[in-house]
ROSE-4610 file (N, C-alpha, C; in Angstrom, 1 decimal, always signed):
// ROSE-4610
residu = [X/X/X/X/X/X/X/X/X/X/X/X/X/X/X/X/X/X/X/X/X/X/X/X/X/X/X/X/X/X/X/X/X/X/X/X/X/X/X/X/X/X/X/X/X/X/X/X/X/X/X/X/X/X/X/X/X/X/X/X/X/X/X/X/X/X/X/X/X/X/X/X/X/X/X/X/X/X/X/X/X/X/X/X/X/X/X/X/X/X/X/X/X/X/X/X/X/X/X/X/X/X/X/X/X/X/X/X/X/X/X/X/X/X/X/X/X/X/X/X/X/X/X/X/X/X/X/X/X/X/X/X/X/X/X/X/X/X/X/X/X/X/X/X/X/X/X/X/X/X/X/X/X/X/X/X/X/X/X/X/X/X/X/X/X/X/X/X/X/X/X/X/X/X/X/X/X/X/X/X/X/X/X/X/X/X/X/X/X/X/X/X/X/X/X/X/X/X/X/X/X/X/X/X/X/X/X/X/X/X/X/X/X/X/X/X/X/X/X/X/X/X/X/X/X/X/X/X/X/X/X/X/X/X/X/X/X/X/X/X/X/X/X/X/X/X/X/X/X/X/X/X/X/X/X/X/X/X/X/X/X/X/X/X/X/X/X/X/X/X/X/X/X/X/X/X/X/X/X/X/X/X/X/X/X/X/X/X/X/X/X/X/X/X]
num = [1/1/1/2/2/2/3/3/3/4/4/4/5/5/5/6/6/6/7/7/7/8/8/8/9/9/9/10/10/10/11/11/11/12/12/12/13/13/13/14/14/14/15/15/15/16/16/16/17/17/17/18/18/18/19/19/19/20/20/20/21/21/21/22/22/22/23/23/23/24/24/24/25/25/25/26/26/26/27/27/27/28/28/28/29/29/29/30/30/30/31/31/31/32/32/32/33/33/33/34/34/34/35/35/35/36/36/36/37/37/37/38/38/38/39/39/39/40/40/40/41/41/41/42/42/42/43/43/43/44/44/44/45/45/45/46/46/46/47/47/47/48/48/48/49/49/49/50/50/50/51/51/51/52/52/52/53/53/53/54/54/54/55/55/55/56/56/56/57/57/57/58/58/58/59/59/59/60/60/60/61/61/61/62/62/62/63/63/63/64/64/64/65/65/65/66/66/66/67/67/67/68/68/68/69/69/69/70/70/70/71/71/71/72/72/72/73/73/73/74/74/74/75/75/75/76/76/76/77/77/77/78/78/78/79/79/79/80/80/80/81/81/81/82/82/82/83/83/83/84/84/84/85/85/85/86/86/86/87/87/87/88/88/88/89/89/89/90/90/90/91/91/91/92/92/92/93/93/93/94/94/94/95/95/95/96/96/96/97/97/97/98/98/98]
x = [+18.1/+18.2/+18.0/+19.0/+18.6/+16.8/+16.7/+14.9/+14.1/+15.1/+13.7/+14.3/+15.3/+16.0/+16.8/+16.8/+18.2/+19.5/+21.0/+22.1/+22.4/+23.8/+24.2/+24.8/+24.6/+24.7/+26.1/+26.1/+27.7/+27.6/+28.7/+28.7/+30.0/+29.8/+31.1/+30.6/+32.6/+32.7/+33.5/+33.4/+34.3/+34.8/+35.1/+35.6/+34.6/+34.1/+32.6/+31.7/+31.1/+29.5/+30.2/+28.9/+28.7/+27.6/+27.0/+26.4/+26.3/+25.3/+24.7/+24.3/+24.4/+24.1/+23.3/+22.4/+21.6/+21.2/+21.3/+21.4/+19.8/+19.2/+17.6/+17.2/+17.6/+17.8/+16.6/+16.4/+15.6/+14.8/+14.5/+13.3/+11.9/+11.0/+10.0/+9.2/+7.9/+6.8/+5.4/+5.6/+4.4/+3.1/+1.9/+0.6/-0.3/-1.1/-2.5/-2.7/-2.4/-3.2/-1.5/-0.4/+0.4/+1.6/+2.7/+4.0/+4.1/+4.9/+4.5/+6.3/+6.4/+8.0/+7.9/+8.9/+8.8/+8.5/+9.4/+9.5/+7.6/+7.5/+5.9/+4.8/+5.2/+4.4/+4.3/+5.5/+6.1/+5.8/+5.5/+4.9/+3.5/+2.8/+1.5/+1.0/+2.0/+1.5/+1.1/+2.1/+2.0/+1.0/+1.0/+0.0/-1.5/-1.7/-3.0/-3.8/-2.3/-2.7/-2.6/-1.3/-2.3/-3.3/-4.6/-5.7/-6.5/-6.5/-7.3/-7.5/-6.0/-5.6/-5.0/-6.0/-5.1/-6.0/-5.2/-5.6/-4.5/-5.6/-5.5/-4.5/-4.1/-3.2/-3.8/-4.9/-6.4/-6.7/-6.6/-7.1/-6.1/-4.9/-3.6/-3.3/-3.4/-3.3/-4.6/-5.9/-6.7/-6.5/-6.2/-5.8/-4.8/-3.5/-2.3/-1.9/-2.9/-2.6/-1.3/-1.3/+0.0/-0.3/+0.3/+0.4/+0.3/-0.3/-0.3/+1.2/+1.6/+3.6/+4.2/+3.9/+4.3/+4.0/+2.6/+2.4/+3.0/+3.0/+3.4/+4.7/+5.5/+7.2/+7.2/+6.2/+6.5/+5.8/+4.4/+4.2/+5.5/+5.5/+7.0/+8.1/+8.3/+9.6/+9.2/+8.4/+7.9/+7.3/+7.3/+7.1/+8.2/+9.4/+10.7/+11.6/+11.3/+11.6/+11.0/+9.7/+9.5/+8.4/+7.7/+7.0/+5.7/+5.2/+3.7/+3.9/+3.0/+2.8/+1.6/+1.9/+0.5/-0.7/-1.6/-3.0/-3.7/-3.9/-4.8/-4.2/-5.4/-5.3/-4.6/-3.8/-3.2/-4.1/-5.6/-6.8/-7.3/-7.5/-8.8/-7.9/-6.5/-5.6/-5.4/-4.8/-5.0/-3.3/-2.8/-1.6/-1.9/-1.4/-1.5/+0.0/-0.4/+1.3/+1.5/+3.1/+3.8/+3.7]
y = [-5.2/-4.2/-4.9/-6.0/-6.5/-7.1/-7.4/-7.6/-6.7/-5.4/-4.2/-3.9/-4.5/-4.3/-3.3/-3.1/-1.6/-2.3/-1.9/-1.9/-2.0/-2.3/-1.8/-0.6/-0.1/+1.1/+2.0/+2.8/+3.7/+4.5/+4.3/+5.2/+6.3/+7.2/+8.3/+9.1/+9.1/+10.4/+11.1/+12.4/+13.6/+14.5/+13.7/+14.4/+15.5/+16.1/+17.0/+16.3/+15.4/+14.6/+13.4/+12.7/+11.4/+11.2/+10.4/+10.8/+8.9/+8.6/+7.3/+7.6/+7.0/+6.9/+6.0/+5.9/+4.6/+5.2/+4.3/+4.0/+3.6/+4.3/+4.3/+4.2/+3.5/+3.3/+2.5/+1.4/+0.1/-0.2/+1.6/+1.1/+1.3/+0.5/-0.2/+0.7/+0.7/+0.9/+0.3/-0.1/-1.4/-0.3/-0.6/+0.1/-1.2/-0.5/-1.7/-2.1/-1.5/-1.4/-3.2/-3.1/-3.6/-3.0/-3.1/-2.1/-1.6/-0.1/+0.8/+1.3/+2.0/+2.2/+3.6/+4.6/+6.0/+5.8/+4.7/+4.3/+4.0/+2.9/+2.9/+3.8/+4.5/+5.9/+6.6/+7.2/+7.9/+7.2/+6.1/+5.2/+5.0/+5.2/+5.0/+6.5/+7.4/+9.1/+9.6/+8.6/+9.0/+8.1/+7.1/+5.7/+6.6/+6.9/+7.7/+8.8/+9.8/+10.6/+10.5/+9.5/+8.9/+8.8/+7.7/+7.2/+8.0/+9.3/+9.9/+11.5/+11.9/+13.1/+14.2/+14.1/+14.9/+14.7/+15.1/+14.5/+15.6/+15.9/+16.6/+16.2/+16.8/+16.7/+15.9/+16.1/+15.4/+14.1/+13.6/+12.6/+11.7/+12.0/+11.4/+10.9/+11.6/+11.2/+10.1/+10.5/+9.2/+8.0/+7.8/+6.6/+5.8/+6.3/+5.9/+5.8/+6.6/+6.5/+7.3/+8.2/+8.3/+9.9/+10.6/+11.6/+12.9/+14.0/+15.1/+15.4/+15.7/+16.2/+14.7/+13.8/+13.0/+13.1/+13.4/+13.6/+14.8/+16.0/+17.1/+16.6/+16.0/+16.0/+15.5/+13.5/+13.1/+14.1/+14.8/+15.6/+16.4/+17.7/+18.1/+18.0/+16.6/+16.0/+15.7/+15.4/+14.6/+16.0/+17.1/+18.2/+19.3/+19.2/+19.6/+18.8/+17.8/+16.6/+16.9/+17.9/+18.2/+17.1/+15.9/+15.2/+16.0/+16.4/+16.7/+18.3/+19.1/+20.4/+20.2/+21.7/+21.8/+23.1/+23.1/+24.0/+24.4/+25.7/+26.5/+26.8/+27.2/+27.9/+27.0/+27.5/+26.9/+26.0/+26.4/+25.7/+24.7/+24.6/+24.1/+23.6/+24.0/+23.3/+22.1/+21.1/+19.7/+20.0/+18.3/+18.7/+17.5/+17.5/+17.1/+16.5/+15.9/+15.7/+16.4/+16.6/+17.7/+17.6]
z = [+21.2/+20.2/+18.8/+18.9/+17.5/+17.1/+18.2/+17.7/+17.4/+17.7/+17.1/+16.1/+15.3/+13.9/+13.9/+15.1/+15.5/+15.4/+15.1/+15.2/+16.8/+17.2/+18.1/+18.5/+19.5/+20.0/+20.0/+19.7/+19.5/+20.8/+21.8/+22.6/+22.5/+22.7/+22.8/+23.9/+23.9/+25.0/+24.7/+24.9/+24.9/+25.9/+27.0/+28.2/+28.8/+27.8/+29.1/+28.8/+28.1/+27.6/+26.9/+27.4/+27.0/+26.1/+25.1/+24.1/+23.2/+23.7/+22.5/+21.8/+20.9/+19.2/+18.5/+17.8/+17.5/+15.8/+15.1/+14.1/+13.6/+13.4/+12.9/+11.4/+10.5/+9.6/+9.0/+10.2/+9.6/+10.6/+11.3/+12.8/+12.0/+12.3/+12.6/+13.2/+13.4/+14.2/+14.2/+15.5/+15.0/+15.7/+14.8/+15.2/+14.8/+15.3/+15.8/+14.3/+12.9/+11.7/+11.2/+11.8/+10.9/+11.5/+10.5/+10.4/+9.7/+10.2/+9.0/+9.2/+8.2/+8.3/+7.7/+7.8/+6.7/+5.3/+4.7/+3.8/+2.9/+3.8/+3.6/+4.2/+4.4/+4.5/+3.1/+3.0/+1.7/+0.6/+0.2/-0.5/-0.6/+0.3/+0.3/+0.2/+0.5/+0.5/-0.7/-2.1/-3.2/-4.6/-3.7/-3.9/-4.1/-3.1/-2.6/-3.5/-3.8/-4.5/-6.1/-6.3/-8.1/-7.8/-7.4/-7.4/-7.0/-5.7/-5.5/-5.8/-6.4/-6.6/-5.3/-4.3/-3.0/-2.1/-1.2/+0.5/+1.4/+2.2/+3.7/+4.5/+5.6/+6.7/+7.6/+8.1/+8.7/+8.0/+7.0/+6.2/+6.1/+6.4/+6.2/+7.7/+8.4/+9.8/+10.1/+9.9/+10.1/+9.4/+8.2/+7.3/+7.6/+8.5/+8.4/+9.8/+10.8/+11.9/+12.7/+12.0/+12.7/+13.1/+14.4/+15.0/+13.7/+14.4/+13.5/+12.9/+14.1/+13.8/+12.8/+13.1/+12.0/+10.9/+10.4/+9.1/+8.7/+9.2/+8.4/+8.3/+9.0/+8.4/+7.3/+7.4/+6.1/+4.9/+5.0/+3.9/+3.8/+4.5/+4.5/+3.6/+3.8/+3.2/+2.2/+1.9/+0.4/-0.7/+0.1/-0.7/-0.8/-0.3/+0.1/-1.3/-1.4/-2.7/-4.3/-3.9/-5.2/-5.7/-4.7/-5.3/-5.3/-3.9/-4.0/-3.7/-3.8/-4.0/-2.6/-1.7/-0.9/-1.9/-1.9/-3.0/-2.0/-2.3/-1.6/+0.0/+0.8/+2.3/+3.6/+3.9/+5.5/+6.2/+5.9/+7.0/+5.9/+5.0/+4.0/+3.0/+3.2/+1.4/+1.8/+1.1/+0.5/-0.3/-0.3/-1.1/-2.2/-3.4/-4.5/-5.3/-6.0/-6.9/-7.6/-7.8/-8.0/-9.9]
């Protein structure tokens, strides 16, 4: 556990369920490019768009490698925060800084 930089494990019970707990705070994911963390996602999300102005859902997932459903959270979240704005159509929009 500790070599994946995870905590130790919290177990509870409550007489009908039993239920682990893990503490994901400072997990890691290693991909073929490096390690990449949320943190340095969300960082590099906004990195991107100073320098390039705006980038795709599609364009974000090929750069960074990471699953469709992952990028829309971190877009998502990072536009839920008020940093980036999504422009224009569901199919063709692009998201930009806020």
């Amino acid at each position: 556990m500790r070599e994946s930089g995870l905590s130790e494990p919290e177990f509870n019970y409550n007489h009908s369920f039993f239920a682990t707990l893990y503490d994901k705070t400072n997990l890691t994911l290693s991909r073929s490019g490096g390690v990449t963390t949320v943190a340095e996602r969300r960082e590099w999300i906004v990195n991107y768009l100073v320098k390039n102005g705006n980038i795709s859902t599609k364009q974000y997932v090929k750069a960074v490698k990471v699953s469709l459903r992952t990028a829309q959270r971190d877009l998502t979240a990072l536009q839920s925060e008020g940093l980036i704005k999504f422009v224009g159509s569901p199919k063709t929009g692009h998201y930009e800084l806020a």
